[in-house]
N, C-alpha and C positions, 0 to 999 in steps of 0.2 A: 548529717548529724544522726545519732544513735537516738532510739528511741530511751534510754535510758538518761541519756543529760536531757533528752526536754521532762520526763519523770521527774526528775532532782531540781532541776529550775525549778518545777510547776511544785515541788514539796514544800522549797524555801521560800516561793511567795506563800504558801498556803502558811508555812508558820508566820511569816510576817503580818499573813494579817490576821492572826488567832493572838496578836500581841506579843510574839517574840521582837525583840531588837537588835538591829547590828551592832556590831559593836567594831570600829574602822582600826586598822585597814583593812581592808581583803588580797589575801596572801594568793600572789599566784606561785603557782612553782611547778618546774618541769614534770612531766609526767610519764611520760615514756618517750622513745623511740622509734623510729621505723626506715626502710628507705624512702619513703616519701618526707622524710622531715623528724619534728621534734612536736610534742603535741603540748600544753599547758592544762592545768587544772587548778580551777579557784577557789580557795578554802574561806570560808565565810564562818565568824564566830557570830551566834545569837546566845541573847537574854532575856531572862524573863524572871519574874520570881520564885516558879518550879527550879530554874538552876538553869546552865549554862550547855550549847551542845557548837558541834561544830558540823561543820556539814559543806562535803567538796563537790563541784560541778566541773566539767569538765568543760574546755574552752567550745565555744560554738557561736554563729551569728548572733542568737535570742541571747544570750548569757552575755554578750558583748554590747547589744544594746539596751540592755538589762541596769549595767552601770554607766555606761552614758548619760542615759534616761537620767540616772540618780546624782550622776557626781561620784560618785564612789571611791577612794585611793586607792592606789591597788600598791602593793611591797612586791618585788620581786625578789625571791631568794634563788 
């Protein structure tokens, strides 16, 4: 895992708990390609009453048991 998706996890707990909300479902959708496969990445909308942002993670262990943890829906497009 890229030190960048534990970054982006560690962002969208840190908004979650400064009061942002989810808002379900969380959108995965394919992200790239490679020979080794096809990778995914998970689009997460939050709110708050500053206004609305979105913000994508890439697929990883922690990010996977991230919505487990939660329950989470996930859309696949």
């Amino acid at each position: 895992m890229s030190e960048q998706t534990t970054n982006r996890l560690d962002w969208l707990l840190g908004q979650m708990n400064a009061g942002w909300q989810l808002e379900a479902p969380v959108i995965e959708r394919m992200a790239y390609y490679n020979t080794t496969g096809e990778f995914s990445a998970f689009e997460f909308v939050l709110r708050h009453e500053r206004g609305c942002q979105v913000v994508a993670v890439h697929d990883c262990p922690e990010l996977r048991a991230f919505l487990r943890e939660r329950g989470l829906e996930c859309t696949t497009l």
